[in-house]
C-alpha positions as CSV (number, residue, x, y, z in Angstrom):
1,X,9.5,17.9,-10.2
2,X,8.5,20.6,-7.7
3,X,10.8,20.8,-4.5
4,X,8.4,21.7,-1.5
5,X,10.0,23.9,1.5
6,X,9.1,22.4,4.3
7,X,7.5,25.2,7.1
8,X,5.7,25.4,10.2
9,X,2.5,25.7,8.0
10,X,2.6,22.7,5.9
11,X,4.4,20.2,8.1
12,X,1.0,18.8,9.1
13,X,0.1,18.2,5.7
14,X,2.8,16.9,5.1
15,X,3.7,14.5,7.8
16,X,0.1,13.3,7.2
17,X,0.5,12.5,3.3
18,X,3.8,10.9,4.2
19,X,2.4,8.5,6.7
20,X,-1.0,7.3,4.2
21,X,1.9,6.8,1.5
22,X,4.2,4.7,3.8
23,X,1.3,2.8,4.9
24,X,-0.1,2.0,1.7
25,X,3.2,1.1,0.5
26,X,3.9,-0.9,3.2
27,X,1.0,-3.2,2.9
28,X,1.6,-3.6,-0.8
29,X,5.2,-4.8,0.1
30,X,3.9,-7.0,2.9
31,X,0.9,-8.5,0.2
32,X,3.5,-9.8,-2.1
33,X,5.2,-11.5,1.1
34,X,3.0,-12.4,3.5
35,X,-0.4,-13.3,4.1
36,X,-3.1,-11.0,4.2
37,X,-3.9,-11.3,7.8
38,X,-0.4,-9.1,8.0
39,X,-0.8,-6.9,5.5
40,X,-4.4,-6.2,6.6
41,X,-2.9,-5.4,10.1
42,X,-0.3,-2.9,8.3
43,X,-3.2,-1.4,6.5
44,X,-5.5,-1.1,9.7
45,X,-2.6,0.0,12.0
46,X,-1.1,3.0,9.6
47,X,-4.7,4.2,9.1
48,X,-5.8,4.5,12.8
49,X,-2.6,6.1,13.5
50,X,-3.3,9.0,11.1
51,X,-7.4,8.9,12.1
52,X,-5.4,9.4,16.0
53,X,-3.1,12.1,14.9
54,X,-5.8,14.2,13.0
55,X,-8.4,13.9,16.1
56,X,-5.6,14.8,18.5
57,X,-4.8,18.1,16.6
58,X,-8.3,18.8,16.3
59,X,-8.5,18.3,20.0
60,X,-5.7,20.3,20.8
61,X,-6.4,23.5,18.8
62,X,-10.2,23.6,20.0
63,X,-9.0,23.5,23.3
64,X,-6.3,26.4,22.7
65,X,-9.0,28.5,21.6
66,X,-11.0,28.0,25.5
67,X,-10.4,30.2,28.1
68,X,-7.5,29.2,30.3
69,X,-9.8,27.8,33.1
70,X,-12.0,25.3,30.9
71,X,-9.1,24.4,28.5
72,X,-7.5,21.7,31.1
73,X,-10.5,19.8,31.8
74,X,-11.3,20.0,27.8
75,X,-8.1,18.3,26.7
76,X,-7.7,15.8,29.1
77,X,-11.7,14.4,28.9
78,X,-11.1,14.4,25.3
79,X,-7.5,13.0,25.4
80,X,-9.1,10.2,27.4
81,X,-12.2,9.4,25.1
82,X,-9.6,9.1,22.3
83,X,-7.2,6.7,23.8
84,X,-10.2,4.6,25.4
85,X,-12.1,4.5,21.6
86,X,-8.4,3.5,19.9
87,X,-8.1,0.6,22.3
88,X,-11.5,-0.6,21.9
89,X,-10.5,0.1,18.0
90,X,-7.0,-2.3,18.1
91,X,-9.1,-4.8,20.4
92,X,-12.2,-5.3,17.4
93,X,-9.2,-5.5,15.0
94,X,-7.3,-8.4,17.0
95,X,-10.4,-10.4,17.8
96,X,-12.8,-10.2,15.3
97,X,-11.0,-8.8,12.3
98,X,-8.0,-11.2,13.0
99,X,-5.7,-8.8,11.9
100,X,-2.0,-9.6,12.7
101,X,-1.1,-8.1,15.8
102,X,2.7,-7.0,14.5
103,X,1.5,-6.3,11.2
104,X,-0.7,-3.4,13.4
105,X,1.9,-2.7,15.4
106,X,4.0,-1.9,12.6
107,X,0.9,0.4,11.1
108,X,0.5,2.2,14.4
109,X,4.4,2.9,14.1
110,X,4.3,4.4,10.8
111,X,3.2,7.9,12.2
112,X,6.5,7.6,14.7
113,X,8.9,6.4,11.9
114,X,7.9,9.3,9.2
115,X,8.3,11.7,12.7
116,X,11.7,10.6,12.7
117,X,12.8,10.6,9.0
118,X,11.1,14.5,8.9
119,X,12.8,15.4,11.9
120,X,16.4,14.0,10.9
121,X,15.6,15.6,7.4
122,X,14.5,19.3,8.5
123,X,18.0,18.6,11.1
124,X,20.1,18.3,8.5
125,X,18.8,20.8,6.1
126,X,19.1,23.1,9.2
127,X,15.3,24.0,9.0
């Protein structure tokens, strides 16, 4: 087994990976256990949340490269577009998928809860 150092480079990467693996094991955990409806939710919630992290880097290091003056307005159109298309992404889910709403709340917190287990991690490994 190959130990990976953990750097400003790959954290992304990593963080990423982490979150699709928690997901999909969470929703084969919550398959044997609940209904599908749930695990669905899981499934749906973990994925948007990574879909929502990669489109707000992509956001955030197009507008780095704009000049200082257009770089504002950029980001925050952008950072508005993307919330507005998640909600109106969690609201098709809930009403016409019938996914279970804290099985997606649970997915959209994977991204949070593998934040916090990297964090504690690179903390105590003084990284």
């Amino acid at each position: 087994m190959t130990r990976v150092k953990i750097s400003e480079n790959n954290f992304f990467t990593l963080l990423s990976r982490a979150s699709i693996a928690l997901t999909i094991l969470l929703s084969l955990i919550a398959s044997s256990f609940t209904s599908p409806r749930f695990s669905a939710g899981i499934l749906a919630g973990g994925l948007l949340s990574v879909v929502n992290f990669y489109w707000l880097r992509n956001i955030l290091q197009r507008a780095l490269l704009l000049q200082a003056e257009v770089a504002p307005r950029f980001a925050i159109l952008r950072y508005v577009v993307r919330l507005a298309l998640l909600a109106v992404a969690v609201l098709l889910l809930v009403i016409y998928a019938k996914v279970h709403i804290f099985g997606l709340l649970i997915g959209l917190s994977v991204l949070v809860v593998n934040i916090i287990a990297l964090s504690i991690y690179l903390s105590l490994k003084g990284g």
